[in-house]
C-alpha positions in Angstrom: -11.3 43.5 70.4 -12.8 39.8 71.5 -15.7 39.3 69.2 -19.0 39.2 71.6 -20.6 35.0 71.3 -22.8 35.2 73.6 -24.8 36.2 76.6 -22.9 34.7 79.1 -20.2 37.5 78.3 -23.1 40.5 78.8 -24.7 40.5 82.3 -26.6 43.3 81.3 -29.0 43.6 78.6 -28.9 46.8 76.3 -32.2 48.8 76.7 -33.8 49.6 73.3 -36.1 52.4 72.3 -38.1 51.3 69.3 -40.9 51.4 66.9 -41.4 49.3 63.7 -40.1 51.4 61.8 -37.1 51.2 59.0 -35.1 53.5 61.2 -36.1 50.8 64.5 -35.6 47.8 62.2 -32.0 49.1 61.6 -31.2 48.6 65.5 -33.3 45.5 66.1 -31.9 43.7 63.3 -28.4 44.5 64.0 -29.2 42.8 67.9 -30.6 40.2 66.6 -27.8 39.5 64.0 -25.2 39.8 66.8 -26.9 38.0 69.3 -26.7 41.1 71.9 -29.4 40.8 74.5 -32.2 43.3 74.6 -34.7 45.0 76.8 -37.5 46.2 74.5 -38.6 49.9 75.7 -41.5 51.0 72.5 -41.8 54.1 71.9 -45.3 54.6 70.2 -44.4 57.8 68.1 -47.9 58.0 66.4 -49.0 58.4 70.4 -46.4 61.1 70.8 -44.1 58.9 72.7 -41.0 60.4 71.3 -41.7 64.0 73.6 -41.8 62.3 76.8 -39.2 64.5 79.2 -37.7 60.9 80.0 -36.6 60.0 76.6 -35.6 63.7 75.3 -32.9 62.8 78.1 -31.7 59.7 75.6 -32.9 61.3 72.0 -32.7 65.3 72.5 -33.8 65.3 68.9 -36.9 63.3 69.6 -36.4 60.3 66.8 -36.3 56.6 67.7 -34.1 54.2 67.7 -32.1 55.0 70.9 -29.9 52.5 72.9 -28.8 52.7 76.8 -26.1 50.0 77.1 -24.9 49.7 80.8 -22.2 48.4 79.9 -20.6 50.7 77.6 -17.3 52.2 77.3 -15.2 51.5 80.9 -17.9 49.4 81.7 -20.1 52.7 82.0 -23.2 53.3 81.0 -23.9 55.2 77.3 -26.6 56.1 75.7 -26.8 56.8 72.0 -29.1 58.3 69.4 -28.9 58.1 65.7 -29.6 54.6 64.3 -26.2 55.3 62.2 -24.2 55.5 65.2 -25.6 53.1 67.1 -24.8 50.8 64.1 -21.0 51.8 64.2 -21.3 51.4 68.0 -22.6 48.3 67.9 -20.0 46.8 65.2 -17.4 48.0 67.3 -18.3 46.9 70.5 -18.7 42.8 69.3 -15.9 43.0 66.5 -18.3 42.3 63.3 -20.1 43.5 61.1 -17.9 45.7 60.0 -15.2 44.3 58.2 -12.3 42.9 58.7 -9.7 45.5 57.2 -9.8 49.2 57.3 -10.8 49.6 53.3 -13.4 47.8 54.3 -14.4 49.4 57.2 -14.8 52.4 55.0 -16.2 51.0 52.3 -19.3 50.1 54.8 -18.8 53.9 56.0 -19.3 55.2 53.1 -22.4 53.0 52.3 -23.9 53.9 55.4 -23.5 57.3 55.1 -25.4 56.7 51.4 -28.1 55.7 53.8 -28.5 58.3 56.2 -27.9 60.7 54.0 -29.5 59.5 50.6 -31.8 56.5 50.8 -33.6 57.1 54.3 -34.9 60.5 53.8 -35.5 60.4 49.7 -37.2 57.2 50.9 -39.1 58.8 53.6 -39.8 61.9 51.5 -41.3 59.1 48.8 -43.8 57.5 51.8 -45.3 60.9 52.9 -45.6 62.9 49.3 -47.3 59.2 47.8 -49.4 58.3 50.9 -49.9 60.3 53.6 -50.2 64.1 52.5 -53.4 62.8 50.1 -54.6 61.7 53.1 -54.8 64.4 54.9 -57.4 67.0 55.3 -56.8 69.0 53.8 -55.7 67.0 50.8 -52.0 67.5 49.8 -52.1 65.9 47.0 -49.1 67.2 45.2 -48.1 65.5 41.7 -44.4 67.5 41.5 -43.2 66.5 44.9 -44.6 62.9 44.0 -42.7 62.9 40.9 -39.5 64.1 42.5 -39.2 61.6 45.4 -40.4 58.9 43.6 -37.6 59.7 40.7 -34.7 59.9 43.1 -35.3 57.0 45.1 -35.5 55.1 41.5 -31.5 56.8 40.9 -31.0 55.9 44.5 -31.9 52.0 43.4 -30.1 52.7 40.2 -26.9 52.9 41.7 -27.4 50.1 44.3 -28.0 47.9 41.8 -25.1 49.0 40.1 -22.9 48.2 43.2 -24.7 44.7 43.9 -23.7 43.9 40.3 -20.0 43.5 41.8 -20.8 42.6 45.2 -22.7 40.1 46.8 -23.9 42.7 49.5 -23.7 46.5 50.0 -19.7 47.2 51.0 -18.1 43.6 49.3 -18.8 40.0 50.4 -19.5 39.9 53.7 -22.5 40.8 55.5 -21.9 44.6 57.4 -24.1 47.4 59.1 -24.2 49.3 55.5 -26.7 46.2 54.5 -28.4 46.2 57.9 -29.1 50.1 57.3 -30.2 49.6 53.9 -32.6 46.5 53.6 -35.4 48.2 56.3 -35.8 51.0 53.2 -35.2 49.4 50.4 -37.3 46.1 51.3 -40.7 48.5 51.4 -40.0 49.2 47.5 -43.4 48.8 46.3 -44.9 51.3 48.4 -42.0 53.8 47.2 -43.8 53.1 43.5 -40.9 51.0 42.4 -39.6 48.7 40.0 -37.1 45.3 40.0 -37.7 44.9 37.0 -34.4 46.3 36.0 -32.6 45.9 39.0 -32.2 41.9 39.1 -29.1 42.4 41.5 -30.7 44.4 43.7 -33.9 41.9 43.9 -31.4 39.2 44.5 -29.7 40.9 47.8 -33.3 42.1 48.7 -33.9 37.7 49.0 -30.9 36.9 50.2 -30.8 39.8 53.4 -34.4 38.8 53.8 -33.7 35.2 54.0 -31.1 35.9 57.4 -32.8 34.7 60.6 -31.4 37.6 62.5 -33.5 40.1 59.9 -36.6 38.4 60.2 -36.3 38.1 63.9 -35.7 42.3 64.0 -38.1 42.6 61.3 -40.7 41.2 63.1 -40.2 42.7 66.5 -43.9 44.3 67.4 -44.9 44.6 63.9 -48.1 43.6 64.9 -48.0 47.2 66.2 -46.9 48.8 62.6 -50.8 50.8 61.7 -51.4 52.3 58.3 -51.4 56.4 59.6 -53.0 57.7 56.2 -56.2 59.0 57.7 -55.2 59.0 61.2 -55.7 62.8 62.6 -54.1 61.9 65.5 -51.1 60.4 64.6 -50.7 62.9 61.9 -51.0 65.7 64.4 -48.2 64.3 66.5 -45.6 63.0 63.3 -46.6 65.9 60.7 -47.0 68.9 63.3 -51.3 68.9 61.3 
């Protein structure tokens, strides 16, 4: 496949459904970072966004970040859910991000995958037990689930660390969709209740991913929009089902 350079090669930008959110940030960054042209389409989920008839027909599981690219595969139009395979989408369609060889395009499945399956939802698990189920009303305030999601995503960060030690990011030395997956979870470590202190290769890919134009172009797409929902009724009615 031609690598993509450019818009003069897309006539048609790809329409993205977003929210700044790690799982948005994943899709935003990788545009960004591949130069793909965009239509911005938010989708407030704290508003209930995510139910509308209109985008079921794109996300049947009702989850942002979605994708429509006109010009997918045969020059047809596509439209994917899951930030994961829109990634892998993504990568394939402009030839990067990916690797280069086909041990390394698994070794940035199988980091990936960590994500989606490991990271992302221990991670998620950590923001709601830690700040949002106090907040509720009732109070959930509940010290074992606390404990639990804040101790895995500290093994979670144990064994990143472990693989930054021999890499200079996530899958080897080159810059893939596992680290574009990653960094939207594992920058927002604090507020998971965790440390660097021991992790120093892990804080050093945290500054170096941070430091890419593309991520803090995706990073800050509408983050002006990004509300603390810890005492919001509302939006903990429509996200939490309260």
């Amino acid at each position: 496949m031609i690598p993509f350079t450019g818009e003069d090669e897309m006539t048609n930008p790809i329409a993205l459904y977003y929210w700044p959110t790690p799982n948005g940030w994943k899709i935003s960054i990788a545009l960004e970072e591949m130069g793909l042209p965009y239509d911005l389409h938010l989708v407030d989920i704290t508003a209930g966004d995510q139910f509308a008839p209109e985008f079921l027909k794109i996300s049947p599981n009702n989850r942002m970040p979605a994708i429509i690219d006109p010009e997918g595969p045969d020059n047809a139009p596509v439209s994917i859910f899951e930030s994961g395979a829109i990634l892998q989408y993504l990568a394939r369609k402009t030839a990067g991000f990916y690797g280069t060889t086909e041990r390394e395009r698994i070794a940035v499945d199988q980091w990936l995958m960590w994500q989606i399956g490991g990271l992302g939802p221990m991670a998620g698990q950590a923001h709601h037990f830690l700040h949002y189920a106090p907040a509720m009303q009732p109070p959930q305030d509940l010290p074992y689930a606390k404990d639990r999601y804040r101790a895995e995503v500290a093994r979670l960060y144990g064994v990143l660390d472990r693989q930054l030690a021999r890499n200079v990011y996530v899958a080897g030395d080159f810059f893939s969709i596992a680290d574009m997956a990653i960094w939207p979870w594992a920058h927002l470590w604090e507020r998971q209740e965790q440390t660097l202190e021991d992790k120093p290769h892990l804080a050093r890919w945290l500054e170096t991913v941070g430091d890419r134009p593309g991520v803090q172009r995706g990073r800050a797409l509408e983050a002006e929009k990004r509300g603390e929902i810890a005492g919001d009724t509302k939006a903990q009615s429509v996200l939490f089902n309260r």
